[in-house]
KOLROLUM-523512 format. One record per residue: residue number from 1; residue in three letters; x, y, z of N, C-alpha, C, O in turn. Coordinates in pm, whole numbers, always signed. Example, Ala and Ser with C-alpha at 12.3 -4.5 7.8 and 13.67 -1.06 7.14 Angstrom:
2
+-----+-----+--------+--------+--------+--------+--------+--------+--------+--------+--------+--------+--------+--------+
:   n : res :     nu :     nv :     nw :    cau :    cav :    caw :     cu :     cv :     cw :     ou :     ov :     ow :
+-----+-----+--------+--------+--------+--------+--------+--------+--------+--------+--------+--------+--------+--------+
:   1 : ALA :  +1319 :   -569 :   +780 :  +1230 :   -450 :   +780 :  +1320 :   -330 :   +780 :  +1424 :   -332 :   +846 :
:   2 : SER :  +1285 :   -225 :   +708 :  +1367 :   -106 :   +714 :  +1290 :     +3 :   +787 :  +1341 :   +114 :   +804 :
+-----+-----+--------+--------+--------+--------+--------+--------+--------+--------+--------+--------+--------+--------+
***
This chain:
84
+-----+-----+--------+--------+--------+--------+--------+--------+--------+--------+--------+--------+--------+--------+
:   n : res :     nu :     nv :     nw :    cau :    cav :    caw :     cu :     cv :     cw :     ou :     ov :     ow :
+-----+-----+--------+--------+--------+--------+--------+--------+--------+--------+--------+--------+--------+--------+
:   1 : UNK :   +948 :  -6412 :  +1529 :   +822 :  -6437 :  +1597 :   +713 :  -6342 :  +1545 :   +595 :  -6370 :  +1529 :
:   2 : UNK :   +776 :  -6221 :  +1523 :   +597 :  -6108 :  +1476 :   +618 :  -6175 :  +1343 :   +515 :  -6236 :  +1317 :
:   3 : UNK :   +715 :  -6191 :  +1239 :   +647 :  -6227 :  +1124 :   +556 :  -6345 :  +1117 :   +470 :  -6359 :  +1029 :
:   4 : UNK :   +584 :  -6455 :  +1240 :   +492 :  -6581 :  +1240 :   +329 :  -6543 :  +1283 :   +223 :  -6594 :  +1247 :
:   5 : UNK :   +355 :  -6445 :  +1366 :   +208 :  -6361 :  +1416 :   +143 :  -6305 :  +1313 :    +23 :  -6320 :  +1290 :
:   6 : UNK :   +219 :  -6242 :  +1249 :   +166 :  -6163 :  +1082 :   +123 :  -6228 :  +1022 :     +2 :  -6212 :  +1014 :
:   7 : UNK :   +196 :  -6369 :   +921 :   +130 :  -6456 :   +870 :     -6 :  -6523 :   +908 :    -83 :  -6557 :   +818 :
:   8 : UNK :    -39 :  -6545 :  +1048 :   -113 :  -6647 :  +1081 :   -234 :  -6513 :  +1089 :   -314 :  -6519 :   +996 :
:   9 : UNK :   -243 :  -6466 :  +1129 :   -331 :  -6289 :  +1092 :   -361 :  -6305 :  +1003 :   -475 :  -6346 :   +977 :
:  10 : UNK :   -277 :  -6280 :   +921 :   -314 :  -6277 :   +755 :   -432 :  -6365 :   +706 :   -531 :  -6338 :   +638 :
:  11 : UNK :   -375 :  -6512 :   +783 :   -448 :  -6577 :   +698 :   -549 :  -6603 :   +760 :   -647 :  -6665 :   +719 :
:  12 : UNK :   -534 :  -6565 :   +843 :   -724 :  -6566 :   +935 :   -795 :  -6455 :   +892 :   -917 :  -6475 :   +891 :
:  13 : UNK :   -756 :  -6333 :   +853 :   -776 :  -6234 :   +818 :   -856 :  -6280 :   +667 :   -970 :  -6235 :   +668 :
:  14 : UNK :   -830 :  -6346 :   +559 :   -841 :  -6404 :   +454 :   -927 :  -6497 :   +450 :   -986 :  -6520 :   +345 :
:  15 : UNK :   -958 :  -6589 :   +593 :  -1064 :  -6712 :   +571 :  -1161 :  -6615 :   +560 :  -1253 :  -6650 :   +487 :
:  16 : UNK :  -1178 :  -6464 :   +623 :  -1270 :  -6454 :   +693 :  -1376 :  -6328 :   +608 :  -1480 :  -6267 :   +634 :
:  17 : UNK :  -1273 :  -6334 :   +489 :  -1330 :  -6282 :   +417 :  -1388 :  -6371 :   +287 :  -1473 :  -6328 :   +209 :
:  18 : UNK :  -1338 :  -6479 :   +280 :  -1391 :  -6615 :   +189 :  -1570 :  -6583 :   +174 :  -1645 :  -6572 :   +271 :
:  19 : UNK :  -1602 :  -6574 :    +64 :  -1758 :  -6619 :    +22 :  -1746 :  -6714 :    -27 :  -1678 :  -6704 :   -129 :
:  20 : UNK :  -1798 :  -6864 :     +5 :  -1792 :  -7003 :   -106 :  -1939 :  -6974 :   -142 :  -2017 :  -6900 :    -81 :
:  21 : UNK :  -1962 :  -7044 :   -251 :  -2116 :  -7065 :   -320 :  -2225 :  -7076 :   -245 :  -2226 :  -7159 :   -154 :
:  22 : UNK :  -2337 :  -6993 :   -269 :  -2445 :  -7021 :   -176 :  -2543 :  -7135 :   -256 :  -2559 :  -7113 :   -376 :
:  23 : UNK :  -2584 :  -7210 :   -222 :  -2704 :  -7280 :   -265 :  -2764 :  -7223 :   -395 :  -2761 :  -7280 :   -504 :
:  24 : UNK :  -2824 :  -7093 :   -366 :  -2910 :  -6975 :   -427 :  -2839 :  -6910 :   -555 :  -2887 :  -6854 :   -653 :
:  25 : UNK :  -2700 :  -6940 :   -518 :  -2599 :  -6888 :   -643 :  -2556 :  -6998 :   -745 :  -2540 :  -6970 :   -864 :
:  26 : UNK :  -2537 :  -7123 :   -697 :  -2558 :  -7269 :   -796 :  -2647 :  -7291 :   -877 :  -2635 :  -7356 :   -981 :
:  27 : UNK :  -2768 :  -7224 :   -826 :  -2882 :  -7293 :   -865 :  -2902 :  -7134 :   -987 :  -2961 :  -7162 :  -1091 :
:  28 : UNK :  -2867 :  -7015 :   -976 :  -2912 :  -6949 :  -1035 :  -2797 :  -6970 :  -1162 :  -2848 :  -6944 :  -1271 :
:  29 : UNK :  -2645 :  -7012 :  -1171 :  -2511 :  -7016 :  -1230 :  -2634 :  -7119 :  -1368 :  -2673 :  -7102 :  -1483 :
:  30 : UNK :  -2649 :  -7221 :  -1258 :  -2697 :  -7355 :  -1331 :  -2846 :  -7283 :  -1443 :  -2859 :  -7278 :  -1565 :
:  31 : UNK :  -2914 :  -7249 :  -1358 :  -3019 :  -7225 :  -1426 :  -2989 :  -7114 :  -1550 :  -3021 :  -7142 :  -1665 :
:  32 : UNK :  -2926 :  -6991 :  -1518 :  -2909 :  -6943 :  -1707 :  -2792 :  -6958 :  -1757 :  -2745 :  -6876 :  -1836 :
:  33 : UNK :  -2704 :  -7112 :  -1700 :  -2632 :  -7167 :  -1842 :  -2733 :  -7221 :  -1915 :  -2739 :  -7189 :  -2034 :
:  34 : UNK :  -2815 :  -7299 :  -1870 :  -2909 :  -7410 :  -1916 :  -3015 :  -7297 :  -2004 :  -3083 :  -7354 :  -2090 :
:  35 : UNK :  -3029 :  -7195 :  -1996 :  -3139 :  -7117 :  -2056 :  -3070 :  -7081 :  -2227 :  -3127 :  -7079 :  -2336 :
:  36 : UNK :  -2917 :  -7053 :  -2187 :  -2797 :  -6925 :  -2285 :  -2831 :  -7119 :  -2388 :  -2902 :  -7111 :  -2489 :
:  37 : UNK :  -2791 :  -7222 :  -2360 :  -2720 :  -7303 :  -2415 :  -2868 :  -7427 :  -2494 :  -2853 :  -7499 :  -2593 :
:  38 : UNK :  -2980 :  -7414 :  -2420 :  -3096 :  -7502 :  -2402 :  -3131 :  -7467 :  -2629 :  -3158 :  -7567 :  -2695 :
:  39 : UNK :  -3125 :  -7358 :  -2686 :  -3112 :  -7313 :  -2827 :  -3032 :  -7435 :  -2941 :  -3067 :  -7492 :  -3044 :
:  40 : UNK :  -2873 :  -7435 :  -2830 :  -2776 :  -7510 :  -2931 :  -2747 :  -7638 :  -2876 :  -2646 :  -7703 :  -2899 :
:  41 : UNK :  -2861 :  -7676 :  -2788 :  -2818 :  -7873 :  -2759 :  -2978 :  -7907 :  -2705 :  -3076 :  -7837 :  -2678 :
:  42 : UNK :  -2954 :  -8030 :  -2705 :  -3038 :  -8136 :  -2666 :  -3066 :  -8078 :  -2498 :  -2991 :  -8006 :  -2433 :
:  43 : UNK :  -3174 :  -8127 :  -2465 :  -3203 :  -8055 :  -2299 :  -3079 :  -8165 :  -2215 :  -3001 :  -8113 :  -2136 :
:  44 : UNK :  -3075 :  -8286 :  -2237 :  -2978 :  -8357 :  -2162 :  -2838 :  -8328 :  -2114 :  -2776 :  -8336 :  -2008 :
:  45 : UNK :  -2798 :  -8259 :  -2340 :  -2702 :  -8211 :  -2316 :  -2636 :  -8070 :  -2285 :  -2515 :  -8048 :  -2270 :
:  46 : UNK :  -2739 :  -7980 :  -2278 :  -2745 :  -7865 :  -2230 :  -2702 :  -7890 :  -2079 :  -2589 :  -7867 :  -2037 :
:  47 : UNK :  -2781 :  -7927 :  -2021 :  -2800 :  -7999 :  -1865 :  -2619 :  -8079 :  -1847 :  -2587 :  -8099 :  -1730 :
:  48 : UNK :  -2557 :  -8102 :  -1910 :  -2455 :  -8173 :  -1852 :  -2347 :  -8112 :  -1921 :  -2250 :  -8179 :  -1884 :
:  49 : UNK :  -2309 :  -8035 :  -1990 :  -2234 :  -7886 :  -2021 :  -2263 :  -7791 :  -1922 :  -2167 :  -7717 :  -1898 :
:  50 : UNK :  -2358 :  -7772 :  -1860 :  -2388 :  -7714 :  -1765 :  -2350 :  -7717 :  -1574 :  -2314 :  -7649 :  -1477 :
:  51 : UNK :  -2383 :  -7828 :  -1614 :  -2288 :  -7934 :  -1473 :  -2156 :  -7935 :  -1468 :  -2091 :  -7907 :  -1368 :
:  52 : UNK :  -2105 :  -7972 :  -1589 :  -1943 :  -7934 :  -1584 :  -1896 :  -7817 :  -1585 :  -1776 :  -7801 :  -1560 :
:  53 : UNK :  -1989 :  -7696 :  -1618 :  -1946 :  -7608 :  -1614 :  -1911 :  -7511 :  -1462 :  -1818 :  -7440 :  -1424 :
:  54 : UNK :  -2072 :  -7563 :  -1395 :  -2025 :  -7501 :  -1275 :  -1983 :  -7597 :  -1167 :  -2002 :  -7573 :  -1048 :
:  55 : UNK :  -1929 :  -7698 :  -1207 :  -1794 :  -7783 :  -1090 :  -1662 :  -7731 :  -1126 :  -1559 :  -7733 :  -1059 :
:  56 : UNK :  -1678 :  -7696 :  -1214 :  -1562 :  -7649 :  -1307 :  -1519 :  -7505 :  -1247 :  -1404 :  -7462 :  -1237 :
:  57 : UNK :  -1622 :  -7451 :  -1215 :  -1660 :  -7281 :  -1171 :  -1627 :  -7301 :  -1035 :  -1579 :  -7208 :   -969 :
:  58 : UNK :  -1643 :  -7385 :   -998 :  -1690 :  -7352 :   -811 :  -1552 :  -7404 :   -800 :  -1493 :  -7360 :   -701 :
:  59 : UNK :  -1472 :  -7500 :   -888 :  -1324 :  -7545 :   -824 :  -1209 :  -7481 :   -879 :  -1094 :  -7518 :   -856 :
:  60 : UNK :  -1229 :  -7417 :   -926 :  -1137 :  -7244 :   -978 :  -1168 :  -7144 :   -918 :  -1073 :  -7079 :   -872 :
:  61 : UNK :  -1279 :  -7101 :   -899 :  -1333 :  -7029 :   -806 :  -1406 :  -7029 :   -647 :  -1505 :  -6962 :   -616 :
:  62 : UNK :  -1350 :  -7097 :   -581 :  -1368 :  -7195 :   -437 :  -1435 :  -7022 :   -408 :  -1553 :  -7028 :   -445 :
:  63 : UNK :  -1409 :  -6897 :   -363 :  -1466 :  -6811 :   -335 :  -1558 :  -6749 :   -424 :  -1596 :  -6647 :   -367 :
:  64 : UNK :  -1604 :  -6759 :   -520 :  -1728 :  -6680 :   -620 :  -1661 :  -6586 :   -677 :  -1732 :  -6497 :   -725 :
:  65 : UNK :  -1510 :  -6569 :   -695 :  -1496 :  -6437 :   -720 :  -1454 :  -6420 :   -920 :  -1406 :  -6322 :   -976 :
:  66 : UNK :  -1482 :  -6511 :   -962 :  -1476 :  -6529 :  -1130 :  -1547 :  -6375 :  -1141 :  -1622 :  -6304 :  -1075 :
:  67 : UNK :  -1451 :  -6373 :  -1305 :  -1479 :  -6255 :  -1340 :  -1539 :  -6321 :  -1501 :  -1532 :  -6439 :  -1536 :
:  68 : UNK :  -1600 :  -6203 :  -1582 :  -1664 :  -6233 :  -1713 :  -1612 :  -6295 :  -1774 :  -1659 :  -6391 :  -1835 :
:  69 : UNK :  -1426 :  -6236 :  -1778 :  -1343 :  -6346 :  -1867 :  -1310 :  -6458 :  -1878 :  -1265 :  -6523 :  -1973 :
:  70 : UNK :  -1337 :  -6484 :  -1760 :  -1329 :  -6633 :  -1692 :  -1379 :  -6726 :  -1736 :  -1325 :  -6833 :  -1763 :
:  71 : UNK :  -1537 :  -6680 :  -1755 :  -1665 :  -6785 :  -1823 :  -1649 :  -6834 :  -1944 :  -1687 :  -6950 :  -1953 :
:  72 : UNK :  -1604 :  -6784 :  -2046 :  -1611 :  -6847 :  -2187 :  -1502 :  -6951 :  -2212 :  -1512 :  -7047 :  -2288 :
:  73 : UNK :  -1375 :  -6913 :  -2124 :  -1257 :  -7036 :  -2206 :  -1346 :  -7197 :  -2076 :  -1378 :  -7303 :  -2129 :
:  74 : UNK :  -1364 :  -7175 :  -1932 :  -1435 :  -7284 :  -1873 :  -1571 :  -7361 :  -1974 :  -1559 :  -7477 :  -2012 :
:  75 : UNK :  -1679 :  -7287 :  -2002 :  -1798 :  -7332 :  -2072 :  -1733 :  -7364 :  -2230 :  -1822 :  -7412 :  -2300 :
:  76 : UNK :  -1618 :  -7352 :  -2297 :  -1619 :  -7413 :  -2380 :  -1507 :  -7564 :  -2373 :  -1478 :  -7642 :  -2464 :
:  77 : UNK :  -1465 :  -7562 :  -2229 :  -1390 :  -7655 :  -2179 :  -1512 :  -7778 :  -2179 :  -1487 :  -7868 :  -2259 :
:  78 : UNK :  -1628 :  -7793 :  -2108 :  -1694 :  -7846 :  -2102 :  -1805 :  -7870 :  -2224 :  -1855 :  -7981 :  -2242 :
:  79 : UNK :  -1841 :  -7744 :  -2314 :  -1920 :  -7814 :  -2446 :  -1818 :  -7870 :  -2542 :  -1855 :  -7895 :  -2657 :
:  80 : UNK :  -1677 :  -7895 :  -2502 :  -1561 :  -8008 :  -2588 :  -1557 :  -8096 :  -2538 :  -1481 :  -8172 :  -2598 :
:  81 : UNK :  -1632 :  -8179 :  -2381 :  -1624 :  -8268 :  -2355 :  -1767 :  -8281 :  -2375 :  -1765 :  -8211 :  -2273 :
:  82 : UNK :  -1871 :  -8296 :  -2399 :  -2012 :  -8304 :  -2451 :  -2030 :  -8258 :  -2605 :  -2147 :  -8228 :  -2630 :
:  83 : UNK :  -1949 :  -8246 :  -2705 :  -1971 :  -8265 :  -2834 :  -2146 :  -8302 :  -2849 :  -2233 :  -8371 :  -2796 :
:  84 : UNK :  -2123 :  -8186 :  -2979 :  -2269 :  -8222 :  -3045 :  -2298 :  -8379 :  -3088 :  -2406 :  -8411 :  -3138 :
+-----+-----+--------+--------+--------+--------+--------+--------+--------+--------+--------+--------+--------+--------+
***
C-alpha cells in the first residue's frame, strides 16, 4: 500500500512540474528556424522545414526540455523530407 501511495505522489509530483509549450515559445522556435534556414530555401520551403521541425520538437519534447543536441539530428529529419 505505501509503495502504491509513493508512486501515485510521484507522479503527481511530476505533472506538476511539466512546462508544455507556451504560445510565445512556438512562435519564437518557429520564427528563428525560419530566419537560420530563410538563406538556404525558398520562403515556402523554409516555412515547412520549419513546421516539421517544431511538431517534431514539441512531440519529443511534450515538456520544452530539448537540449542543443537534440536540434540538429530533428531539423535535418525534416529538411530530408522537404528536399531542395
Amino acid at each position: 500500500m505505501k509503495k502504491s501511495v509513493w508512486i501515485i505522489c510521484s507522479l503527481i509530483a511530476l505533472q506538476a512540474c511539466r512546462t508544455p509549450w507556451t504560445e510565445e515559445e512556438k512562435g519564437y522556435v518557429l520564427q528563428r528556424c525560419i530566419l537560420v534556414n530563410a538563406p538556404l530555401y525558398t520562403e515556402s520551403k523554409a516555412d515547412s522545414i520549419c513546421q516539421c521541425y517544431l511538431e517534431k520538437l514539441m512531440e519529443r519534447f511534450p515538456e520544452n526540455d530539448q537540449k542543443p543536441a537534440d536540434i540538429l539530428p530533428i531539423i535535418n529529419e525534416c529538411a530530408a523530407e522537404f528536399p531542395l
